[in-house]
N, C-alpha and C positions, 0 to 999 in steps of 0.2 A: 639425901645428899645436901647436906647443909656445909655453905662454903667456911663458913667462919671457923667451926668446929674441927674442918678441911685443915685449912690454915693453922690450924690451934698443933694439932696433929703434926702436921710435918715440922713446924716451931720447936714441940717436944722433941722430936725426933734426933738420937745422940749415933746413933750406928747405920753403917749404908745400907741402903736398900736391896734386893739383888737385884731389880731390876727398873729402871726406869725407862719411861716410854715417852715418846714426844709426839704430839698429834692426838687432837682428840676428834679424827674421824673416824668410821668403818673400820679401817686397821687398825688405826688405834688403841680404841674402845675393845677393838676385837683382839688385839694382844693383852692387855690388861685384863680381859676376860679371862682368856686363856690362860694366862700364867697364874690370876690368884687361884683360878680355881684346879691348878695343880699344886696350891698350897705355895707358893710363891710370895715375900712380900713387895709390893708392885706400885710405885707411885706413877702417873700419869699426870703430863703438862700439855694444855691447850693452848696459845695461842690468844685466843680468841674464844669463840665460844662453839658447843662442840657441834661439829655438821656444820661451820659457817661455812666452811670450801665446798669440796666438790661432792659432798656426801646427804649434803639437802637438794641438789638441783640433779639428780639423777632422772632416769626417765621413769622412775617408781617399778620397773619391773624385774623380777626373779626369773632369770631364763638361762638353758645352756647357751642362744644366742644363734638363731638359725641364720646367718648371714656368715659366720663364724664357719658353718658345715661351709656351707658356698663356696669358703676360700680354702679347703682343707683343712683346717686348724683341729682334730679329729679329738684330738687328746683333752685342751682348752672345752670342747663342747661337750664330751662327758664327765670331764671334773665338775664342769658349772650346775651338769642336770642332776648330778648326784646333790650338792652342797645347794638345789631347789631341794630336793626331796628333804634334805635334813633341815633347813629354814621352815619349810613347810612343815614341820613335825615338830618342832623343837618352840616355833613364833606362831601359833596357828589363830593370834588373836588380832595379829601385825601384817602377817602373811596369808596372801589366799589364791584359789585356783581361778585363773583369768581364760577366757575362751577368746582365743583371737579367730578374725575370718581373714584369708586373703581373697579379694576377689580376684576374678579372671576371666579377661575379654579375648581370650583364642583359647582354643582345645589345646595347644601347645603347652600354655601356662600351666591348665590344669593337669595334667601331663607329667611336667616338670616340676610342679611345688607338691603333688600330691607323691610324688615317688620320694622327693627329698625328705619330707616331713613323718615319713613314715621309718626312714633311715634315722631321722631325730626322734623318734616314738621306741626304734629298736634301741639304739645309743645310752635312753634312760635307763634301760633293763627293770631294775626291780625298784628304782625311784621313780617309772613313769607316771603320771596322773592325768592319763587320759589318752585313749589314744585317735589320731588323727581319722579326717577322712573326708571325701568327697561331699560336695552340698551344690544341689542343680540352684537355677535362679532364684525362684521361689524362697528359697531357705537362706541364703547370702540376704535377700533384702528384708525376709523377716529377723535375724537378727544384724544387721544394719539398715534400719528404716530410712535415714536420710543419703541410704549410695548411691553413685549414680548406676544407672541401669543400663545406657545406650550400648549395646555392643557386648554388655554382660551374656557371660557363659557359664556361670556357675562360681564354684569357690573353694577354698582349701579351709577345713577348719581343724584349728589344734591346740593346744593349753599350753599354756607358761603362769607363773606366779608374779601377784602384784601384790605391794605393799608401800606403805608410808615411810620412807626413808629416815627423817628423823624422826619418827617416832621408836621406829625401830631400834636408834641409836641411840637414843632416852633410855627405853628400855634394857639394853645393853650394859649401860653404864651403871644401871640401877642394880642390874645382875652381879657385875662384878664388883662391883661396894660390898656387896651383901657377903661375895665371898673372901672379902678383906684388902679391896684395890681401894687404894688411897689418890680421889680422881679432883681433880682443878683444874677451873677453866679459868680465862683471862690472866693467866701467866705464861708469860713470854722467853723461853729460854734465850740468853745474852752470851751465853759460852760455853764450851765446855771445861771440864775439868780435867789436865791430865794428873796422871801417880805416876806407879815404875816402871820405868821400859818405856814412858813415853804414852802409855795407853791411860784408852778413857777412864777416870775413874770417880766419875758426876760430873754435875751441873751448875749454874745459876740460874736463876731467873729471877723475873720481875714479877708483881704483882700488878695488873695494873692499874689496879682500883686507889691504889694508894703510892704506887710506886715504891715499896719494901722492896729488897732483894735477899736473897734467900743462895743458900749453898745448900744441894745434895749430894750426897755421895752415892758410890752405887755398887754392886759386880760387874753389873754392864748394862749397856744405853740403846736401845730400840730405836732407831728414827724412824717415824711413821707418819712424815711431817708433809704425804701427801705431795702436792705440785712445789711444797717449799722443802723440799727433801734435801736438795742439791745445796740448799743455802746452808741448810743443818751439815752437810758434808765439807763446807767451807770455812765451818769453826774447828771441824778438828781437822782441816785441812787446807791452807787457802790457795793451793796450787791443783786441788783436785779437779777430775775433768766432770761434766756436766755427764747426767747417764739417762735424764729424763727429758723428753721434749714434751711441749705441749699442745692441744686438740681444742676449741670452745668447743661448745653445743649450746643449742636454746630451745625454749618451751615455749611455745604460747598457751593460754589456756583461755578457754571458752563456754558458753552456756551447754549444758547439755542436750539442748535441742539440734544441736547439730549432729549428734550421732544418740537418739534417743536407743535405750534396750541395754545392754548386762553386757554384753559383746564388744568387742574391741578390733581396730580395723587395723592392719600390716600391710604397708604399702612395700614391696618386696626390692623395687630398684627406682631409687630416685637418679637426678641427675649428675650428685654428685657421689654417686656409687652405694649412698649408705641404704639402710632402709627407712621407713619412716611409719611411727605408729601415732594413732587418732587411739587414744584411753580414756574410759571412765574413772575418773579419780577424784574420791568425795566430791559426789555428785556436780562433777562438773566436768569439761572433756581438756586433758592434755594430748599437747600434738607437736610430735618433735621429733630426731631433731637433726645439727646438721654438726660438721664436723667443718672446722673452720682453722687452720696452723695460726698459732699467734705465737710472738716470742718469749715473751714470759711471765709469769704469772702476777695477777693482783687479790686482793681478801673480796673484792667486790666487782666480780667481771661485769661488763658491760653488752647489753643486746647490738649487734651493726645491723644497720638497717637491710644489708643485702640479704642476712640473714632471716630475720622478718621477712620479707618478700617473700625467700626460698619457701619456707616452710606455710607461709598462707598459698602461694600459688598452687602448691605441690598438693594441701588439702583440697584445694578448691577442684582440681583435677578428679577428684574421685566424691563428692560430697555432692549430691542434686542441690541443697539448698546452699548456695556458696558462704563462706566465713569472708565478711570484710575486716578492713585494717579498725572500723571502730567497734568491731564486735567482741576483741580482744580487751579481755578481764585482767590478766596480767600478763607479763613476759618476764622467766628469769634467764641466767645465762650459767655456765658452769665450767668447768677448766678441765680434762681430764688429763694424770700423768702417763706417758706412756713410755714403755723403754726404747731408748735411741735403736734405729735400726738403722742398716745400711742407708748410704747415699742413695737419696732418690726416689725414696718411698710415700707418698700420701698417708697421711697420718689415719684415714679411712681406711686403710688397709695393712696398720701395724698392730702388730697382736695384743689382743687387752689380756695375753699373758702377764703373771708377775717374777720378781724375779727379785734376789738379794743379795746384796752388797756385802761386805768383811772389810774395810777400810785397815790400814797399819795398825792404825792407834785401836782397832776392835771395835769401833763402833759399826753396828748392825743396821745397814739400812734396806728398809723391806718397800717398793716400790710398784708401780703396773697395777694390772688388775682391777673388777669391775666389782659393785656390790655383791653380787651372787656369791662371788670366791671370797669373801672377807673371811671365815671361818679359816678356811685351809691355808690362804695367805699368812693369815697371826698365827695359825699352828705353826710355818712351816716358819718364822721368823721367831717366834720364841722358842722351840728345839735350837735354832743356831745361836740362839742368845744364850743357851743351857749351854750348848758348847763351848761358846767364847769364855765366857764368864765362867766357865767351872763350876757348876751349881750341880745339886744331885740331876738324876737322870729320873725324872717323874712323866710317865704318859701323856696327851692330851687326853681330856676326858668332855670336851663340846661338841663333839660328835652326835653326845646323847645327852645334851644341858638345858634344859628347858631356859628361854629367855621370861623373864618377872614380866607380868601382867602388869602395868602402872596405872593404865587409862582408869579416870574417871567414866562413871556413867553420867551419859548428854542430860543435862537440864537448862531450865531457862537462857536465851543468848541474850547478849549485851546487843545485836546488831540481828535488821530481820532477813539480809542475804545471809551472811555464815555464821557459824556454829561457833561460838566465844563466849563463854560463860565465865560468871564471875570466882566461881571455885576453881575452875581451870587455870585462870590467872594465879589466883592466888596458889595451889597447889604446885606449880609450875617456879614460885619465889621460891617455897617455902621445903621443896621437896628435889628441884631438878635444877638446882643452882642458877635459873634468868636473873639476868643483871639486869637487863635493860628492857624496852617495852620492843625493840629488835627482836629479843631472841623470845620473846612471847609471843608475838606476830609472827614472825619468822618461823622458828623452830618447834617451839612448845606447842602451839597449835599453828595451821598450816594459812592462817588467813592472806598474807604476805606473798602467797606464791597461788593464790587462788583467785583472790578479787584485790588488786593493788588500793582504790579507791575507797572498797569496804574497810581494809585496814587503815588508812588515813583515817577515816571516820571513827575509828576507834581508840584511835592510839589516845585521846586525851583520858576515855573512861581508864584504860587499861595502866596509864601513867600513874595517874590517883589511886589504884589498887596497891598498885606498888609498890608505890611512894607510902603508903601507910604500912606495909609487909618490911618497908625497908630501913622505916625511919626518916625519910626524906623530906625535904620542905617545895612550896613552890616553886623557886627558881628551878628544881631539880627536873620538876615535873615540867614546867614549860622547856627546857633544854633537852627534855627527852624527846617532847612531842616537836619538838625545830630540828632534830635532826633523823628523826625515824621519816616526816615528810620529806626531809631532803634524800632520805635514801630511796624512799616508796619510787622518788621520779624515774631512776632506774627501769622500774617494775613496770614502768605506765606506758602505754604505746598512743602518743597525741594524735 
């Protein structure tokens, strides 16, 4: 994925595309997928860069989403354990099988999580991997060495899938270049295009590296523009109504001595109704998260301190050795869109259902929904876009798509807490379109969202890699590393 050549490419470009897509998250990435490799020609606009929203700060796991059973949501929890089963088949180098325990301090719990769990074990059918089952005390603390024990009655244990979000979404994008998606980051769509009858028929955007603007034309327009959906709905519409509200959540992450072993802990009913899970995630423990209403959305949400509390108090309640406020390695935050539901609902309890729009003017907006369902979401948004658009009638075929292997194998690191190697940098310029030492920190490798302070300390090696990958002189490289620390403070819990 080289941007220039990117650029060079759509520049040539004399006839419309069928389809253009805006958002370079999970749906995104994952419509673009979908459509080239039903032979589609397919350009794709980010924004920013791809996974900067809400598709890097996920809780890293692939799961039907046992809280989901809890509320009845019956249908949602077997499409999601299916579209594990094909993640797990299809990414098996991205995705992997995760053992969660719940513990349980009454016979009751165990009771009622081992009956439910087994209802999520039938639900998989012939996508399950693994199935659930009882574990007396003993076995709960051998695979959670640091739980606490007082009161402990044993425990529920049962599988869901974990994996590196954007990596995955790297990967992804790598896939569908290869089957002829034409993908750009750091352009910003500034309008739409209408033709006859008033309907979409392309785009502008910017560039924002240089500020170029650029016209595409198209069949039809995918908005996949995530928690900024409604703004994309306000170009070709500016009286339209709002159909998406919004949710935070946050992560702390911490040493893995606080939940040593392969195992992963589900905290089943916090206080504000969600669940909350303590993960092994390169080698370090994620623990999250909460569900916060905010009004609207920003490129770079922010941790609230109440937040923080929640979710340190909440581990500290089940953890013998307690996580304090300075034991905390990083903090990120994350936006999630959800579809408007009746008056009155807690956004903790609206469905991470997706769902699709058809606006007048034709443009296709695909919204809702969680990592797991990205697949069937972009199928079920590019079939409507074949509609709109009039385009032949061609199958999905990601069902059974293997996603591209990209990763380097780990050698030497720049830093001796985490894994950042000098060929990863550079690989990451020269291959997966990083602009900035953001989206190498950030995205391309996970330092960013692992050890805030580890990445500070890196950003200057990682500028200088760059900046030689990129052309770039000093000034460039001190302007990169004054504003990658001013973002890290974000990340840092004082």
């Amino acid at each position: 994925m080289d941007r220039s050549e990117t650029i060079d490419t759509i520049r040539r470009r004399q006839k419309p595309w069928d389809i253009i897509v805006i958002g370079g998250g999970a749906t995104g990435v994952g419509c673009a997928l979908d459509a080239a490799s039903r032979g589609f020609e397919v350009l794709l606009l980010e924004q920013h860069d791809f996974g900067k929203g809400t598709s890097s700060r996920s809780t890293k796991i692939i799961h039907g989403g046992v809280r989901y059973l809890r509320q009845g949501n019956i249908s949602l929890v077997r499409e999601a354990l299916r579209e594990r089963g094909l993640l797990l088949k299809n990414a098996p180098h991205v995705v992997s099988k995760q053992a969660f325990v719940i513990p349980c301090y009454s016979l009751w719990q165990k009771i009622f999580y081992g009956v439910g769990l087994n209802v999520y074990d039938i639900l998989a059918g012939k996508y399950s991997i693994g199935r659930s089952r009882l574990l007396n005390g003993g076995e709960v603390v051998e695979r959670l060495p640091n739980i606490e024990t007082s009161g402990l009655k044993g425990g529920v244990l049962y599988f869901d899938g974990q994996f590196d979000d954007t990596r995955l979404l790297i990967d992804m994008a790598v896939t569908a270049e290869r089957h002829g998606a034409v993908i750009l980051n750091y352009a910003a769509v500034t309008s739409l295009e209408s033709g006859n009858g008033g309907k979409i028929a392309g785009v502008e955007f910017e560039d924002a590296e240089n500020g170029e603007t650029f016209s595409a034309k198209a069949r039809v327009v995918i908005n996949a523009a995530g928690v900024f959906c409604d703004d994309i709905r306000k170009l070709a519409d500016a009286g339209s109504d709002a159909v998406i509200t919004y949710s935070q959540g946050i992560h702390l992450i911490f040493d893995k001595k606080f939940l040593p072993g392969d195992s992963a802990l589900m905290i089943p009913k916090t206080a504000d109704g969600r669940v909350l899970f303590c993960i092994p995630w390169h080698d370090h423990l994620l623990v999250g998260t909460t569900d916060t209403p905010i009004d609207k959305p920003v490129l770079e949400p922010e941790a609230m301190e109440a937040e923080i509390d929640f979710v340190l108090d909440t581990a500290r309640g089940y953890l013998a050795r307690k996580p304090k406020r300075a034991d905390i390695l990083s903090v990120f935050a994350g936006i999630r869109p959800l579809v408007k539901p009746g008056v009155g609902k807690k956004t903790s309890s609206i469905s991470r259902g997706h769902d699709l729009f058809v606006d007048p003017s034709g443009l296709v907006t695909i919204t809702g929904g969680k990592w797991t369902t990205y697949r069937r979401m972009a199928e079920d948004a590019v079939s409507k876009a074949v509609e709109v658009g009039e385009l032949p009638l061609r199958p999905s075929v990601t069902a059974d798509l293997p996603i591209i292997n990209s990763s380097l194998r780990r050698t030497d690191s720049l830093h001796p807490r985490v894994q950042c190697s000098r060929e990863e940098v550079t690989r990451a310029v020269r291959n997966e379109m990083a602009r900035t030492v953001e989206d190498v920190l950030a995205r391309r490798t996970r330092i960013l969202f692992l050890d805030a302070r580890a990445a500070v300390e890196l950003a200057q090696k990682v500028a200088e890699i760059m900046a030689k990958e990129l052309g770039r002189g000093e000034e460039w490289v001190e302007e990169q590393v004054r504003e990658f620390n001013r973002l890290a403070e974000n990340y840092t819990v004082l």
